[in-house]
C-alpha angles and dihedrals in degrees: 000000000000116000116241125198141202093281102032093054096073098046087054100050095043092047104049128055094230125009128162126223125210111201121203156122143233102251088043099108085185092058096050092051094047092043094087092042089047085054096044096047093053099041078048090049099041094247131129123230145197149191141215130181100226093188084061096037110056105183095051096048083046093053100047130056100219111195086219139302123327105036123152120202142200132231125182116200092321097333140101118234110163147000128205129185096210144162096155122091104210076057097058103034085060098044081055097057102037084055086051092053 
């Protein structure tokens, strides 16, 4: 996954239909375990995903209300559309594929 920043965030999720945010931070044990399974399920799903440390990006963790760590969210050609607080695949899998449709 490629690491976004405060700056960087905005031009991806302008820029693509459908892209996927994972939003995390360094001490979160949670995030480090989903992260692979966040990756999988969207390589599996044909989405592309992010991710940002918001303990390291500021604007971006100010601007969002983020239900807890991780969450992953979903933009749609420069607009939010959803955010999920999520570990479990079958979860994630679902919210994917709902965003896709």
């Amino acid at each position: 996954m490629q690491e976004l920043n405060d700056q960087t965030i905005f031009d991806v999720i302008e820029k693509e239909d459908l892209v996927l945010i994972d939003f995390y931070a360094s001490w979160c044990g949670s995030c480090r375990i989903a992260a692979p399974m966040f990756e999988r399920v969207a390589t599996e799903e044909g989405v592309k995903i992010f991710k940002i440390d918001v303990e390291k990006n500021p604007k971006i963790k100010e601007s969002l209300e983020l239900p807890g760590l991780p969450s992953v969210g979903c933009f749609k050609k420069g607009e939010p559309q959803d955010l999920i607080n999520v570990t479990k695949e079958d979860v994630f899998r679902e919210f994917v594929q709902k965003m896709k449709a």
